[in-house]
NUZAKE-606602 format. One record per residue (C-alpha): x, y, z; residue in one letter; residue number from 1. Coordinates in Angstrom, 2 decimals, padded with zeros to 5 digits, always signed. Layout:
        c1        c2        c3   aa     i
         X         Y         Z    A   NUM
...
// end
This chain:
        c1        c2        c3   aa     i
   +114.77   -140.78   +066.45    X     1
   +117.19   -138.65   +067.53    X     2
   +116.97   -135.84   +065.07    X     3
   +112.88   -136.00   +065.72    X     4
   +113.16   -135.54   +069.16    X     5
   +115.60   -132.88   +068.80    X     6
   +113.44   -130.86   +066.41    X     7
   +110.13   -131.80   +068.09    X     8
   +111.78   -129.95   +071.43    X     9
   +112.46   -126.70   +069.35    X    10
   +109.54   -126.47   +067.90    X    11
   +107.31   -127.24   +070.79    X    12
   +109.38   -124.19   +072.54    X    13
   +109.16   -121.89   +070.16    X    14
   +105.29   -122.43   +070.03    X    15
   +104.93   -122.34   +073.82    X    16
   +106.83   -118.64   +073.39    X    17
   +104.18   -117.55   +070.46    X    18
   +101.21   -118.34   +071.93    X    19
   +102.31   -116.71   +075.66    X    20
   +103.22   -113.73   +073.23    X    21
   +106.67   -113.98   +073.85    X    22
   +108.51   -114.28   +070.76    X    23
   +112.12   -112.89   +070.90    X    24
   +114.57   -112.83   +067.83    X    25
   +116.38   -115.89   +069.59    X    26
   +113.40   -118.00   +068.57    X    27
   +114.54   -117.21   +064.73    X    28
   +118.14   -117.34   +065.48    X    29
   +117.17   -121.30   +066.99    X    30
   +115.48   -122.07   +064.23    X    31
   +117.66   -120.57   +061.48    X    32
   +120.57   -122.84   +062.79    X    33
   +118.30   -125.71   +062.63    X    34
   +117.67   -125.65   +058.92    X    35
   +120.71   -125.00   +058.16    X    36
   +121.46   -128.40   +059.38    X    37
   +118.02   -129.82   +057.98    X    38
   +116.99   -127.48   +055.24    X    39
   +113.89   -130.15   +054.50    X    40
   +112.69   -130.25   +057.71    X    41
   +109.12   -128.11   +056.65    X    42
   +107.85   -128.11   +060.56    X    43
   +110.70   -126.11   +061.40    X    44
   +110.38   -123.66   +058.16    X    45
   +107.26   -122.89   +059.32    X    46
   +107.54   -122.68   +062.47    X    47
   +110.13   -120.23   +061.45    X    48
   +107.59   -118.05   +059.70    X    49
   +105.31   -118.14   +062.46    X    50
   +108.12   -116.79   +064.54    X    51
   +108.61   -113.77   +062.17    X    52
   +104.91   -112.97   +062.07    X    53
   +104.86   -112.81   +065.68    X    54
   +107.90   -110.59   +065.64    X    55
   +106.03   -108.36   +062.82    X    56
   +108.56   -109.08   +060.54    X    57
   +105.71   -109.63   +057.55    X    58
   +107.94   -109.12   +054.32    X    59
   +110.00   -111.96   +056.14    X    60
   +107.30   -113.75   +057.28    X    61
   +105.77   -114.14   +053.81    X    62
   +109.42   -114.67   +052.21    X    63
   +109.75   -117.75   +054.53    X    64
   +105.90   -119.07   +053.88    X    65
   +106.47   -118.34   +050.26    X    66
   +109.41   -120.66   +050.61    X    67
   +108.17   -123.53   +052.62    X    68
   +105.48   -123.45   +049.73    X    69
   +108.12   -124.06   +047.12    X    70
   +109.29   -127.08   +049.31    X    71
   +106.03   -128.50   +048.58    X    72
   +107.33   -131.30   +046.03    X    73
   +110.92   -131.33   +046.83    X    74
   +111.06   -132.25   +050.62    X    75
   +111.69   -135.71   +052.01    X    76
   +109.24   -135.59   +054.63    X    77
   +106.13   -138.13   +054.93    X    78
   +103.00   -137.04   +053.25    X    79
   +101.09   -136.31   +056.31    X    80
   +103.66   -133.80   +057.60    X    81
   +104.45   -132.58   +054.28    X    82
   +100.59   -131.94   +054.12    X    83
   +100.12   -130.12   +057.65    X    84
   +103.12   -128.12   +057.01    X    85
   +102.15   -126.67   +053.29    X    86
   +098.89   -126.32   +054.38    X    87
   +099.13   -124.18   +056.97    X    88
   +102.22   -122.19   +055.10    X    89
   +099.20   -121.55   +052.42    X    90
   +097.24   -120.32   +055.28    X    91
   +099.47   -117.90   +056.71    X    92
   +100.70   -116.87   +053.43    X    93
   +096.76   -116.22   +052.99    X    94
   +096.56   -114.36   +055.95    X    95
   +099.38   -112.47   +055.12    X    96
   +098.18   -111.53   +051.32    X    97
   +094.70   -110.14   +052.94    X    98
   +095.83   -108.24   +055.66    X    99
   +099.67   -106.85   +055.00    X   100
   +100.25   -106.83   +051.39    X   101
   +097.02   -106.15   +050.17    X   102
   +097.97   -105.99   +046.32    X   103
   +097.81   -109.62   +046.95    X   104
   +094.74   -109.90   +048.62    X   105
   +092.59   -111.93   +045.55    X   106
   +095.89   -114.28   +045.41    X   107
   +095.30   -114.36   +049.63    X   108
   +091.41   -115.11   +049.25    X   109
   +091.85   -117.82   +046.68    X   110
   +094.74   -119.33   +049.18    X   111
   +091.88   -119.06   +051.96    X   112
   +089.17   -120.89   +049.90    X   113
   +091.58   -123.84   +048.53    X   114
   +092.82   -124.51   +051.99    X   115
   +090.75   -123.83   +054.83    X   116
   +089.26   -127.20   +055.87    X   117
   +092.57   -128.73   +054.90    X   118
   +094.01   -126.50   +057.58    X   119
   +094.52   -128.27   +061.19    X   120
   +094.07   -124.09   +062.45    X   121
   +090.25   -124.66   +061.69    X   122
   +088.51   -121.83   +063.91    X   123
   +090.94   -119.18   +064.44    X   124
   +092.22   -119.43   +060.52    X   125
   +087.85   -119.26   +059.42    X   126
   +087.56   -116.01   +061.96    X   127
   +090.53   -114.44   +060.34    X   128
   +089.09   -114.78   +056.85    X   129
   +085.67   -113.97   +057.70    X   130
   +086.62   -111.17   +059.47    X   131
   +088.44   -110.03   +056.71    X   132
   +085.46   -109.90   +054.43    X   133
   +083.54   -108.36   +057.44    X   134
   +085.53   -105.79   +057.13    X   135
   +084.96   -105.65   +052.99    X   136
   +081.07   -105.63   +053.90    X   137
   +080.87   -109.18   +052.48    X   138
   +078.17   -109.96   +054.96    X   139
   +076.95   -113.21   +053.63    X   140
   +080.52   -114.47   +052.39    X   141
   +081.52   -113.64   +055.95    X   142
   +078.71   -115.36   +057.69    X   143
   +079.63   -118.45   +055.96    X   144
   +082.94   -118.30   +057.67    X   145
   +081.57   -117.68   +060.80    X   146
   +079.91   -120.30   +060.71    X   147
   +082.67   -122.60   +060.56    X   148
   +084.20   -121.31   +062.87    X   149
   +081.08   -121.24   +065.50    X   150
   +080.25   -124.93   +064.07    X   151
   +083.11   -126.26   +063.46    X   152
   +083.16   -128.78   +066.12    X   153
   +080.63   -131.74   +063.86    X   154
   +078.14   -129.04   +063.61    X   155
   +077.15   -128.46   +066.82    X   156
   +076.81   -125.27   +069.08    X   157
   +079.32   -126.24   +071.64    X   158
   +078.60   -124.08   +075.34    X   159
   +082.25   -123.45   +076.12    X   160
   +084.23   -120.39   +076.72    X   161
   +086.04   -120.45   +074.00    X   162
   +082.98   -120.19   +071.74    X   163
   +082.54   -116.86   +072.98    X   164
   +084.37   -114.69   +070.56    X   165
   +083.45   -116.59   +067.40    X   166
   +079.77   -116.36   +068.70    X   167
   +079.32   -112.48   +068.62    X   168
   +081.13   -112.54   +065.50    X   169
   +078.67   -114.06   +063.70    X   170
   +075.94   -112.00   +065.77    X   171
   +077.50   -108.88   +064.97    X   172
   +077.62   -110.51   +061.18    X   173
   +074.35   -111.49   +061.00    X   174
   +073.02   -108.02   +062.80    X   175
   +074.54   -106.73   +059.59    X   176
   +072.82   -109.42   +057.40    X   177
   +069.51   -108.25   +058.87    X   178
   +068.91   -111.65   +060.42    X   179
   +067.84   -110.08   +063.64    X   180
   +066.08   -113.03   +064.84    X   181
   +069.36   -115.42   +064.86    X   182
   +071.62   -113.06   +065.73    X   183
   +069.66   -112.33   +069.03    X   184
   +070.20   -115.90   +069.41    X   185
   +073.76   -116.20   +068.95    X   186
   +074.05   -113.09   +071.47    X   187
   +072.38   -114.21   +074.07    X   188
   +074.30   -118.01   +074.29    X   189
   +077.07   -115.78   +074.45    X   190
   +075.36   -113.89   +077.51    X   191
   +074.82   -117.52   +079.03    X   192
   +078.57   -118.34   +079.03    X   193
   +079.81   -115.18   +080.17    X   194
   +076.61   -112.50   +081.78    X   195
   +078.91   -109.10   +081.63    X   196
   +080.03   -109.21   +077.95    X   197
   +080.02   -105.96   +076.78    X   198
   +079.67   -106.26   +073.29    X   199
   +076.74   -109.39   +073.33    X   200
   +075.16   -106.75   +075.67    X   201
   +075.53   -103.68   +073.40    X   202
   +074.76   -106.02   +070.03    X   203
   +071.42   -106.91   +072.08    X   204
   +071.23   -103.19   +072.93    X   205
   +069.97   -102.59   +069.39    X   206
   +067.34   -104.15   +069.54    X   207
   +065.31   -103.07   +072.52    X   208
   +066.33   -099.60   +071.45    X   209
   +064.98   -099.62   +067.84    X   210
   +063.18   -101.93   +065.93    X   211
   +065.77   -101.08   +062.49    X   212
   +069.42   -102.39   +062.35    X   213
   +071.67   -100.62   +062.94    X   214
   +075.61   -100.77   +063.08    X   215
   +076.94   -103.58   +065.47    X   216
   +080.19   -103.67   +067.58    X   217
   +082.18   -105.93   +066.65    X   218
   +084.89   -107.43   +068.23    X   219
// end
């Protein structure tokens, strides 16, 4: 219990630092000395990756998912950790693949495809992919994507703030798709959880300009 605790409490940190953006090389340092001590404790080795892609360290970032991956059959850890912890390693390493080392990008999608609803990351890791092929005008593999990540919550529309990005994603998508009709939709539930957003406003702009479609912001 001890050495769960004790792991639990750097980890925990170390996430708390990442997602207020504040990642500093002691986060790596911590968690470097950690696995030295438990080198098949896979929450910490990724954890550890996390920390370098938040530092922008990607060729070590992808080094340490690349690793964790190779831990996949050799750690000691219970299933369901060892599970959530390769999982997500695939994730980032798929993240990685599509948007930093882009010779890798077909080994990045097929990372994406095999592991995305296995991934506890659900909606931001489905916006990063589908953005990705956004950007590859892969309209329709992208509105998929978007989808899930609008949906994701047992298939329903949820009105909540944090549905606002993912929602003029897939309006911007579908504006591309030429599915003017649902993407007007999309827009304006976005307009009904936040009234001033600027780019559900200037997506919805399009259409009382012009009756074609053109070119949508995107976010």
């Amino acid at each position: 219990m001890t050495v769960y605790r004790a792991t639990k409490s750097i980890i925990e940190s170390i996430k708390g630092n990442i997602n207020r953006k504040d990642v500093r090389p002691s986060d790596a340092a911590r968690l470097i000395g950690w696995l030295q001590r438990r080198p098949d404790d896979l929450k910490a080795h990724l954890a550890l990756g996390r920390t370098y892609l938040a530092l922008k360290r990607y060729d070590q970032a992808r080094r340490q998912f690349e690793h964790l991956v190779s831990l996949e059959n050799a750690s000691t850890t219970t299933p369901e950790e060892k599970q959530g912890a390769v999982v997500d390693g695939k994730i980032h390493l798929a993240l990685l693949y599509t948007e930093y080392f882009i010779e890798r990008a077909a080994e990045g999608e097929a990372l994406y495809v095999a592991n995305l609803n296995r991934s506890q990351g659900h909606r931001e890791h489905h916006t990063r992919f589908a953005t990705y092929l956004y950007g590859q005008s892969r309209y329709e593999e992208a509105e998929r994507y978007f989808r899930n990540a609008v949906f994701w919550d047992r298939g329903k529309l949820k009105p909540r703030r944090d549905n606002i990005t993912p929602l003029n994603n897939l309006g911007a998508c579908l504006i591309a798709s030429g599915k003017a009709e649902e993407a007007q939709e999309m827009l304006r539930a976005v307009l009904q959880l936040d009234p001033g957003n600027e780019i559900a406003r200037d997506n919805l702009s399009v259409f009382s300009a012009t009756e074609s479609v053109l070119e949508p912001a995107f976010p």
